[in-house]
N, C-alpha and C positions, 0 to 999 in steps of 0.2 A: 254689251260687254265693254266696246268703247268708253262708255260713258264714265265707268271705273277706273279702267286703265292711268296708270303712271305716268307721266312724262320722267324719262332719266333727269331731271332736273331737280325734281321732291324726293329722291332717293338720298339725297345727299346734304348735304349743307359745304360750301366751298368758301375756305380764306382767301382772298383778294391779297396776295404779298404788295401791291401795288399803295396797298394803303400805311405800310411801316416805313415812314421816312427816315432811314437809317441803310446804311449800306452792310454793316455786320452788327452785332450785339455789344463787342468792343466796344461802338460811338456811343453804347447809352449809358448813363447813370446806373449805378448800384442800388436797388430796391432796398426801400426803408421801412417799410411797412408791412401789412401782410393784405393779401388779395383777396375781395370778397366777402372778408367777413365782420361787415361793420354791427350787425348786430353783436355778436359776440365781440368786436371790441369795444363798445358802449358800455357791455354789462362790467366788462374786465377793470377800464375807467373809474366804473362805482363802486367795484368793491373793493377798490385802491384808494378812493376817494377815502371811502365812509370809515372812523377809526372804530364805532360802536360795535362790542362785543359781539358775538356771533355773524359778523357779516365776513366770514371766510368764502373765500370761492372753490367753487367745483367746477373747473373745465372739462365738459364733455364734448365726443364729438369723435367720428371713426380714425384708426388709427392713419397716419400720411399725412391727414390734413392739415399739419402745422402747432399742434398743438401747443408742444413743448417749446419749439423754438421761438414761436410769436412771444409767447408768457417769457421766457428767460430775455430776448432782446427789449420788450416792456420795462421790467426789471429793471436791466442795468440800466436803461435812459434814466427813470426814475427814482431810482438808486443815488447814484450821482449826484443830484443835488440834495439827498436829503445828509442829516446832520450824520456824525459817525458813532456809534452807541457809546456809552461806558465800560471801561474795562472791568472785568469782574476776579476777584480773589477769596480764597479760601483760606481760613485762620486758624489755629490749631486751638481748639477748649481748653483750656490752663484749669476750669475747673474739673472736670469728669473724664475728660479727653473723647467724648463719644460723639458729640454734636459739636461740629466744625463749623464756624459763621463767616457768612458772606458778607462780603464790600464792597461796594461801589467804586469806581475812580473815575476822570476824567480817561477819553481815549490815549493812551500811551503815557499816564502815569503810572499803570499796572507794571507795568515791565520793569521801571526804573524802582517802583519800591523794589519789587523781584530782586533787582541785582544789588539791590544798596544794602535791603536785609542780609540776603546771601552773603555779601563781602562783613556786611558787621557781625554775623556768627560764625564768620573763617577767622575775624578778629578775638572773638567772646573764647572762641576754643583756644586761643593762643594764649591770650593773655591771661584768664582767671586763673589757671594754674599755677602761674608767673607770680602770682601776690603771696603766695606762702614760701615761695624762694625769697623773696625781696630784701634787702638789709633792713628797709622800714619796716617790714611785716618782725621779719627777726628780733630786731632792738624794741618794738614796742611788746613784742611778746615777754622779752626779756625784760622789760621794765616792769609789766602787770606781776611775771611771776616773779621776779626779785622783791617786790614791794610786799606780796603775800606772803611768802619765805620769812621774811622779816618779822613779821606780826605771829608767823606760826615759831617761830625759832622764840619771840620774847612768851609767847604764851608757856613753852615747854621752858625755857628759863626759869618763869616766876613758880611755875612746879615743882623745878628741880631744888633752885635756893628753899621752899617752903618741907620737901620733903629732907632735906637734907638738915635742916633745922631741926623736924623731928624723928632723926635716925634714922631715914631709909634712904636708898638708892636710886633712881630710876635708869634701869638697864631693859634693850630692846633684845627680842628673843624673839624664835620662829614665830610665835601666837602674837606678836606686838609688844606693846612697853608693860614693862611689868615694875611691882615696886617691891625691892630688896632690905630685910632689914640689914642695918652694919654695925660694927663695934669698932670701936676707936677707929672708923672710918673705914673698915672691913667688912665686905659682904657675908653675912653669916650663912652658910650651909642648912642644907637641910637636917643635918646632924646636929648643927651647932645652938641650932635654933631649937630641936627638940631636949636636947639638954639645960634649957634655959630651966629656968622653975618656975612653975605653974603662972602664977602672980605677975611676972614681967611677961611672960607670952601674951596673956590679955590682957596686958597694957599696949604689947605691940599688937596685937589683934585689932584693936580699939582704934589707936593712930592709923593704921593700913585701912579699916572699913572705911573712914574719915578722907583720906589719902586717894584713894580708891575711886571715892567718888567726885574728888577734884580731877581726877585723872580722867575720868569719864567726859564731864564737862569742858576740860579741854579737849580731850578727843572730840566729842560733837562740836565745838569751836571752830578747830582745827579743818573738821572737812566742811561746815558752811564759809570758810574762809575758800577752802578749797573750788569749793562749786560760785560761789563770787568770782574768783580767779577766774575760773571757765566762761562765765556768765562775763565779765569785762573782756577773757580774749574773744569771744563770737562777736560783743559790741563792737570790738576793735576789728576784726574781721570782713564786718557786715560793713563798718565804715569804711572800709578799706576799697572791699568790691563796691560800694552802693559810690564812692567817688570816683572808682573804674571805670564802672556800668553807666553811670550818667553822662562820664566825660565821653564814653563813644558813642550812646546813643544821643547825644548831643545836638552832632551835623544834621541827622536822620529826620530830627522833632526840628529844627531850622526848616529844611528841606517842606517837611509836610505839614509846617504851622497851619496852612489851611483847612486839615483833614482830619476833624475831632475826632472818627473815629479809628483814624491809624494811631493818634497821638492817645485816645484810650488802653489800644491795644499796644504799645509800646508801654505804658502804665506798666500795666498787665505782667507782662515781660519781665519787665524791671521787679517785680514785687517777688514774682515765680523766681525769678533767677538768687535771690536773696535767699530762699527757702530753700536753695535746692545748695547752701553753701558747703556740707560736708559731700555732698561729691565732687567736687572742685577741689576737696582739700587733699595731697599727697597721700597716697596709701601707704600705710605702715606695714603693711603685709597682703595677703589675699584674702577677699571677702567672700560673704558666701552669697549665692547668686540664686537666689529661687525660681523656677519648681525644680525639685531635685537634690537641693543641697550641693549645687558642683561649685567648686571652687573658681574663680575667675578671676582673671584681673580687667574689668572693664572701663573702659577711658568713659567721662562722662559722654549723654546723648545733648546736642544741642539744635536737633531737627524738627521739635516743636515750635523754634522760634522762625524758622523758614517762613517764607511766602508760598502759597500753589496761588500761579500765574492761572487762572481758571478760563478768562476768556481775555484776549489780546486782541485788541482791536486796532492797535498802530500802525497796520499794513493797510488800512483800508483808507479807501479816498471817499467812502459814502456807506449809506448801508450798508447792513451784507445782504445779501443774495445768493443760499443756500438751498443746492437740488440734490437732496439725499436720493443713489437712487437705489440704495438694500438698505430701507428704513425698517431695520430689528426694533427689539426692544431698546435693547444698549445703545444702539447706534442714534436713537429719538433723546433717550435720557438720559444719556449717559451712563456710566457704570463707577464703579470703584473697584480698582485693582488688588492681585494680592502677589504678594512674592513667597516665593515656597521656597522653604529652608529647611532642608532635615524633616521632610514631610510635613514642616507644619506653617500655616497659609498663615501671613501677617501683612498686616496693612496701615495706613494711616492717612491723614487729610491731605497729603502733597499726591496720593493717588487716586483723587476723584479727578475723572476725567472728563468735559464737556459733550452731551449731544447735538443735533442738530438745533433742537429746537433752542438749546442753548446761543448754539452762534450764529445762528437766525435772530435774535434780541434785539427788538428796533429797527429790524430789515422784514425781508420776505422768506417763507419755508414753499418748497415746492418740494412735493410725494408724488409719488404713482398709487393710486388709489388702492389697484389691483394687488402690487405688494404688501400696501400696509396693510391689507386683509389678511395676505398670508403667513402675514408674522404673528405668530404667539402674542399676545398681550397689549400688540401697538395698538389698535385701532381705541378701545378700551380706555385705555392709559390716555390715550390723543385726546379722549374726549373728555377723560379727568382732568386733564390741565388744562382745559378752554374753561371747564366749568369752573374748576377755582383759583383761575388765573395765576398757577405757579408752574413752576418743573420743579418734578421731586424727584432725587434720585434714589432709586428704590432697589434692595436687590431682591429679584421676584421668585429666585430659588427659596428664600428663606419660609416662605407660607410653607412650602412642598417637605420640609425639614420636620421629621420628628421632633426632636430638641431644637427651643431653641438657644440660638448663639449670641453671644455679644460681638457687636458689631456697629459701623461708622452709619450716623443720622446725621449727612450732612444738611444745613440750612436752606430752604426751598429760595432757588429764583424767581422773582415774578416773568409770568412771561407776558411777554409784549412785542407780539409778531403777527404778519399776516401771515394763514395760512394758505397753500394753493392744493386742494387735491385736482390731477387729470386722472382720467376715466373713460370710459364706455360709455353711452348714454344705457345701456343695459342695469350695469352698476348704479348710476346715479337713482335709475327708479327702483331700483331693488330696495334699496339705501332707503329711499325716502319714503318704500311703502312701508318697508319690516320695521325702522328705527325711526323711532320715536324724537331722539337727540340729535338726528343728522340735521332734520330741517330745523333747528334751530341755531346748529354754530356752522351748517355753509346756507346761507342764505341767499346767497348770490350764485346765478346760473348761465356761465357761460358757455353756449352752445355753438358750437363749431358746423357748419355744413357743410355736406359733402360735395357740393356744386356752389356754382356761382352764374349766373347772367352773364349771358354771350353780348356783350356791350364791346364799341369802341375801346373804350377806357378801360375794361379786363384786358381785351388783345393788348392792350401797349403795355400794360401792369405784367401782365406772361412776358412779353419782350423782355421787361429789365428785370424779371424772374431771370429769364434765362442768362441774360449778362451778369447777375449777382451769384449765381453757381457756376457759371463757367471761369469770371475772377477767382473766387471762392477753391475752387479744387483745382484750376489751370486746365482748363476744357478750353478745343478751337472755339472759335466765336459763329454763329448760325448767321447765315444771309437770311432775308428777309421770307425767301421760301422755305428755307429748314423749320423757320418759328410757325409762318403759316399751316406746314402741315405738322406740326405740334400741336396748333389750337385744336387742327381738324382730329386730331385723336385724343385730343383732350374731350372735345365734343362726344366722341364715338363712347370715351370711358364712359360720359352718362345716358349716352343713347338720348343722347336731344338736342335737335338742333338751334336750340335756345338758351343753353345752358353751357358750363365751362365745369371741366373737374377739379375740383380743390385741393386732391390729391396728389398734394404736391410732392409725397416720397415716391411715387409711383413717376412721375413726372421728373425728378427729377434722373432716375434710373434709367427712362427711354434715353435723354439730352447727354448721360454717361456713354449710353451705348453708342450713340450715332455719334458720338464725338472718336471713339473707339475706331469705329468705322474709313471715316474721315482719315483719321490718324494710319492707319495703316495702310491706308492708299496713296499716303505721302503727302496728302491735302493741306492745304492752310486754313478752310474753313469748313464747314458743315452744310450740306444743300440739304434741298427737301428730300431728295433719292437715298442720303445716308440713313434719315430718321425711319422712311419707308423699310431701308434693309434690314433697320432697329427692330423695327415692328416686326417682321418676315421672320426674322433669327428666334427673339423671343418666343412665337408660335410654333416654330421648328420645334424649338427646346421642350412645348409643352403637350404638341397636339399626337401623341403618340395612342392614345387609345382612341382619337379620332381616325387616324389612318385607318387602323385596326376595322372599326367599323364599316368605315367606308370601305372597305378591301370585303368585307361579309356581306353588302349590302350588292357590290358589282358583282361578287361571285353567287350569289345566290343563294349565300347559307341562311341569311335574312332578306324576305320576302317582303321587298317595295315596286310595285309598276311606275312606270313614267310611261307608258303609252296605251292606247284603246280605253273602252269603257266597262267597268261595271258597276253591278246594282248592290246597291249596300256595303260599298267598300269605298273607305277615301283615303286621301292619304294626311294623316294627323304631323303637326311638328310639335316636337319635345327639344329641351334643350340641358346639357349636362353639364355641371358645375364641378369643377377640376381645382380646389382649390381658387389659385390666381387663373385660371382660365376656363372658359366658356366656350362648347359648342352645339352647334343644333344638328340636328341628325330626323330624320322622317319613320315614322312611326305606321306600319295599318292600320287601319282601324275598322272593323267590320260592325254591320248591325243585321239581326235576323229577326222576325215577326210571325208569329204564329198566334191562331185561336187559345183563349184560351183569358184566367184572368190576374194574372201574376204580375202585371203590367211593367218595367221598367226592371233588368235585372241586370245590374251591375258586376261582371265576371271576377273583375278585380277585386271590388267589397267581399265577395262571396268567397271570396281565397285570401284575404285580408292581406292582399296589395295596393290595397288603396289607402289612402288619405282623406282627415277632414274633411278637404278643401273639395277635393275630387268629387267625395259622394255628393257634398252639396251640388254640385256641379251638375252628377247626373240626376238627381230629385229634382233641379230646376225644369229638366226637361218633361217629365211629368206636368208640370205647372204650366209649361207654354203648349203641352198637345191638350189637356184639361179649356183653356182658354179658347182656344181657338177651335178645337175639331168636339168639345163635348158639351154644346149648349142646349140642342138637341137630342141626344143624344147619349147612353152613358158610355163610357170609352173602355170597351170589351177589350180587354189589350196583353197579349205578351208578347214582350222581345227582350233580347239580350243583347247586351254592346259589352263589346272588348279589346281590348290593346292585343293585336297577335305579336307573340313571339315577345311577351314581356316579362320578365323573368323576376326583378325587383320591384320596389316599390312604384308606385305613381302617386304625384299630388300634385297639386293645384287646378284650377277651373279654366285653363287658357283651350281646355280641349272640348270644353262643353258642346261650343260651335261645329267643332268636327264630328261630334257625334251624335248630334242632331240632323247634321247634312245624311249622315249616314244612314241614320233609322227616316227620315223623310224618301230617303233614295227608295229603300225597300220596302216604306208603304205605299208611292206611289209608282216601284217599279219600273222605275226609269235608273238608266248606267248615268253615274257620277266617272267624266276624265277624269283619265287616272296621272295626269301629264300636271294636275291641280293639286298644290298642298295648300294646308289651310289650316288657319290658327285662331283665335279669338276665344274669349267668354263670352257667354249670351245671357240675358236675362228671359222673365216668365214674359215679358211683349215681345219678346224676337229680337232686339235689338242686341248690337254686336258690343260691347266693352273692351277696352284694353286691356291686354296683357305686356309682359315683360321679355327680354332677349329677341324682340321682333326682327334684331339683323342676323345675330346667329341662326335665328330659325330659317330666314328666307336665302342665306349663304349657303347652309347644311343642306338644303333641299336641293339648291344649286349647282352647289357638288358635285352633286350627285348625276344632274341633269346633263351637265357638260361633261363628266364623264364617259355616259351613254351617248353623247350626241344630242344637240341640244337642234328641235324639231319646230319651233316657232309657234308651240300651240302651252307650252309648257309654263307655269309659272305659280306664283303663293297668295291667296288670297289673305288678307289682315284687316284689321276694324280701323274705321277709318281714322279713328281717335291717333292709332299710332304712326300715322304719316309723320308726323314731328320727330318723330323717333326714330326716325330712316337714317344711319351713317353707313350705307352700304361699302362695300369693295370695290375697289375701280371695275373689276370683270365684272362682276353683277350690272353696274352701272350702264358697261361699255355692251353687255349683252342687250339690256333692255335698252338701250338707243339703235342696235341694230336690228330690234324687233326678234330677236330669236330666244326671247324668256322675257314673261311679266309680273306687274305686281299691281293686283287690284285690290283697291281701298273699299269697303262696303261699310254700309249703316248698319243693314236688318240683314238677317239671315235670307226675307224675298230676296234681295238683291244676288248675295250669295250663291243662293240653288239655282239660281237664274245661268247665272256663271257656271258652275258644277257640270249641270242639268240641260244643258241648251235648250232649255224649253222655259217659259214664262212663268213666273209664280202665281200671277193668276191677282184677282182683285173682287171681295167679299160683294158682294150687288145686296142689293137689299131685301131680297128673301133672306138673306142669309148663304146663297149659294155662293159656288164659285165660278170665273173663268170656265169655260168649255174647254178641256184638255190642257189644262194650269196643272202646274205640280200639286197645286194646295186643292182643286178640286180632284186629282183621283187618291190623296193621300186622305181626304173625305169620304170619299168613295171608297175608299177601303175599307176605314174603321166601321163604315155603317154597313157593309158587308161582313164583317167579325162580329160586329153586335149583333146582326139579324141571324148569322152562324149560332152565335150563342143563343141566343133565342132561344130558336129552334131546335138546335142541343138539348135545350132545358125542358123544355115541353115533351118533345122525342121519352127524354127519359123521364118523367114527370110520369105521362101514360103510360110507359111501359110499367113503371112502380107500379099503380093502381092497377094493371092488370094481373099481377103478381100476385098483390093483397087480396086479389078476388079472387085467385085460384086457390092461395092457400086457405 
């Protein structure tokens, strides 16, 4: 049993504060980097590097370990030197108004067209009104129409002298000009003119049709003169504004000589504003305003010639660097707004509004993977715009619309960003088994590990951890022992004492609390004793159904021995998972064997409390009594094993070993101490495998043991694989240096029952026999005593049959 035995020294794994040259964390440098995980920054590297199409990254990797922060400080370093995008605007369609077009600028020309436009249509609404006041506008009106007057006054002259020549009149009357006959320059009546006789009426008859139709002809003269008139005051008008409109968009097309296509759409402008000259022109009364037919008097609109500032990039010193973190739909694509007026929803191009992946343009987009799953439409849409390298902004109610509506198509951006999804490593293979498109636009795989290499160079890297979060939120500064025994529970987080936990949010929570600690003791700095009280308080905080148990276990409502022996009973460890906390707690474990051929009967499978993992677990045991005890022999066998007093579930295989010691107990009839708990998986050669929670398990037994009184015979047996995994408790520690509780490492299960058993496992000789009084020769000695039962059983009632048959 010696030879197994622990030294407290392999229990544990201990930081040496002796080796941090620094007297507090204060003296060191601010951590630049992130700790541990240079694979995963390599990959981060190249998919930063690489501009080709679908090389987006996917950080995965469990949550704490730095994800977000490592990518966003990357970012900015990298950010920083790079160029700053183009500023992006939105223009109003002059032809249809429905599809709004995008522009390009230089970084922080967007702004300034912005307010230059803005001020020259606060100008445009002042002053085109201004030109139909103007004394110029006045007098040239007054000239076109004084000039036409003229030509229409000589036109009705040469009428009047013609008709007046041959006897008639021409007088205006409600119907218009009429032509009168006269007598001695007297308008004749209608009396006077039917008393005429016959012969001169149709002579006047004859000059009137004649007259008549001169009168006509000036009349149509008359109003093509008229509409001339008209047609020279719009020219005169049009020249009036088109020399207004040019002299103030003037400075504008100075300003942006270099920018064909403002200096287009200032065109544009200029052409639309000419067309739109009679509503500029002073209302002569109220007009009518459709739908409805309401009367209004409305001042013209000049908000199509606005700017929408779309993306503003003149704040930035470099890329941008954009972490949506409720990436909707609208919040990726942007949307286009509407304003409600009297119930009824209206809009226009100054209210498309940018997405992410818009002000991501030229820079970086970081998502949380898991969001953009649970938004309606993003993930989808994300992957439409990788495919055809634009952002479109879409409104996605409209498919869901019976009718539909007219509505803004504004012009698609190209996009041109890196993407960053983080993630679960759950997520990323889900992703890339079910979708088809994921593995082609994240092609880059950066993987985060939960641990790191217990090296030198991590311990100092953890130090100026700890001094970049204690600067960072104004935490006391750690002595060289606070940090040491940080390492040592960073160790414990992964249960190896080879390893460092990357879990740096967890990490940095403990370094809160013992700073807490410190602080209220009135300290100036942090020792190893505060982190210790960190740890203590935390498990206070959590270990509430551990007490519980532990209180059922000392009182006797759940049945565990820690002292004497028996046969087919051991004592198994189980370990329970609380969330953020872990504990082990000691479990019975009984095995019974009887004749018969049922072989291996799993209580828990048969009541479907078990697991997977479990039943495999106990079917292995089948394999390793088949191997060893049935060469010979066929292995007449039943027995049952069970978890007593198990009320839930059980899974995994770490009990295999325990319930193999147990069923060997009660075939070879030998008492298993009961002062012995024991954990491992075993395979079909007997050999012991590693399991998981090896320190809660051997703690929880602990417990237990020094509760009762700890007797110096008492302790946990474990596979020897999980020595490295030893972060015991100082009491465990301090126990098994005083010899009054142990922990032995085993290979094979012989070694094991050795321990258990106080009796020898015994060693195969070359008959194939066993040891003389070895546990493995009378658990031999059993089975061929249940075979030869059986037998004889068989035959017993075999002849009994046949004598039956012959009586009937």
């Amino acid at each position: 049993m010696d030879d197994f035995r622990l030294a407290a020294e392999e229990l544990s794994w201990r930081c040496n504060p002796a080796q941090f040259e620094f007297s507090s964390t204060a003296d060191l440098e601010e951590l630049e980097g992130t700790i541990g995980q240079d694979r995963a920054l390599t990959a981060i590297e190249f998919g930063l590097g690489i501009r080709d199409g679908g090389f987006n990254i996917f950080i995965l990797g469990e949550i704490g370990t730095g994800r977000s922060s490592t990518i966003k400080k990357i970012l900015q370093r990298r950010a920083e030197d790079e160029p700053v995008p183009d500023d992006w605007c939105y223009l109003h369609d002059l032809k249809d108004g429905t599809r709004p077009t995008a522009i390009h600028l230089p970084a922080g020309t967007g702004v300034t067209l912005q307010q230059e436009v803005e001020t020259l249509v606060g100008k445009l609404a002042e002053e085109l009104p201004k030109v139909f006041e103007s004394r110029e506008y006045e007098g040239r009106k007054s000239l076109i129409a004084g000039e036409y007057q003229e030509k229409n006054q000589a036109l009705f002259q040469s009428l009047e002298e013609r008709a007046s020549g041959e006897g008639f009149l021409l007088q205006r009357s409600v119907s218009g000009l009429v032509l009168v006959p006269t007598r001695k320059g007297e308008a004749l009546s209608q009396q006077q003119y039917e008393d005429l006789p016959a012969a001169e009426r149709k002579k006047l008859d004859a000059k009137g049709t004649r007259l008549q139709e001169e009168l006509n002809e000036v009349l149509r003269q008359a109003r093509e003169q008229d509409q001339q008139m008209q047609q020279a005051t719009l020219a005169m008008e049009q020249e009036l504004l088109k020399e207004l409109i040019a002299q103030l968009y003037a400075p504008l097309e100075k300003t942006f000589a270099d920018h064909p296509e403002v200096l287009e759409h200032f065109g544009r402008c200029k052409d639309d504003l000419l067309q739109r000259l009679e509503e500029f022109r002073p209302s002569q009364g109220p007009r009518i305003s459709l739908p409805g037919f309401k009367m209004a008097q409305e001042a013209p609109s000049f908000e199509r010639y606005l700017v929408n500032l779309f993306l503003d990039n003149s704040p930035l010193k470099g890329a941008p660097v954009v972490y949506e973190a409720n990436p909707t739909y609208f919040n990726l694509f942007g949307r286009i707004e509407h304003l409600i007026q009297m119930g009824n929803a209206s809009t226009n191009f100054t209210m498309i509004k940018p997405g992410a992946l818009h002000r991501s343009k030229g820079g970086y987009l970081v998502l949380d993977c898991r969001e953009v799953l649970l938004s309606p439409f993003s993930y989808e849409a994300l992957k439409r715009a990788i495919r055809n390298r634009e952002v479109k902004i879409e409104d996605m109610v409209e498919q869901y619309r019976l009718l539909a509506t007219v509505s803004l198509k504004p012009e698609p951006i190209p996009l041109d960003c890196k993407i960053i999804l983080i993630g679960t490593p759950m997520l990323y293979y889900l992703l890339y088994q079910l979708d088809p498109d994921f593995r082609k636009y994240f092609k880059v795989k950066a993987d985060f590990d939960r641990m790191m290499k217990n090296t030198w160079e991590n311990l100092q890297q953890l130090a100026r951890f700890i001094a970049t979060l204690g600067s960072e939120e104004k935490l006391l500064p750690f002595d060289p022992s606070a940090v040491a025994r940080v390492a040592e529970h960073s160790a414990r987080m992964m249960a190896d004492k080879a390893r460092l936990s990357a879990r740096f949010l967890d990490l940095a929570d403990l370094l809160r609390e013992a700073s807490f600690f410190a602080a209220r003791q009135g300290l100036e700095m942090v020792a190893a004793s505060h982190v210790a009280l960190a740890i203590e308080a935390k498990t206070y905080r959590s270990n509430k159904l551990e007490e519980h148990l532990q209180e059922a276990i000392e009182e006797g409502t759940i049945l565990v021995d820690t002292e004497g022996a028996v046969v087919g009973q051991i004592n198994g460890l189980s370990v329970y998972q609380l969330g953020d906390y872990a504990f082990g707690k000691p479990a019975r474990v009984t095995a019974r064997s009887y004749l018969g051929k049922a072989g291996l009967v799993n209580i828990e499978r048969e009541a479907k409390l078990s697991g997977p993992i479990h039943d495999k677990g106990v079917l292995i045991l089948t394999g390793f009594l088949g191997d060893r005890f049935a060469q010979d022999k066929p292995l007449a066998l039943a027995a049952s094993i069970c978890f007593e007093q198990s009320y839930g579930g059980i899974e995994g295989d770490s009990a295999s070993s325990t319930e193999l010691y147990a069923l060997l107990s009660c075939l070879a009839d030998l008492p298993i101490q009961q002062g012995i708990a024991v954990t491992g998986s075993v395979n079909q050669r007997g050999q012991l495998q590693p399991i998981g929670g090896v320190n809660e398990k051997i703690e929880g037994f602990f417990a237990l043991c020094q509760a009762r009184g700890l007797s110096g015979e008492q302790g946990v047996i474990i596979p020897l694989q999980n020595v490295k995994n030893l972060m015991l408790q100082e009491a465990v520690i301090a126990a098994v240096s005083a010899g009054t509780f142990h922990v032995w490492a085993v290979a094979t299960i012989d070694e094991g029952i050795e321990i258990l058993t106080r009796t020898p496992a015994g060693v195969r000789r070359a008959n194939g026999s066993w040891s003389v009084g070895s546990v493995n020769a009378r658990v031999d000695h059993r089975l061929r005593e249940l075979a030869e039962a059986g037998r004889r059983f068989g035959e017993t009632a075999g002849s009994r049959k046949k004598t039956k048959e012959k009586k009937d």
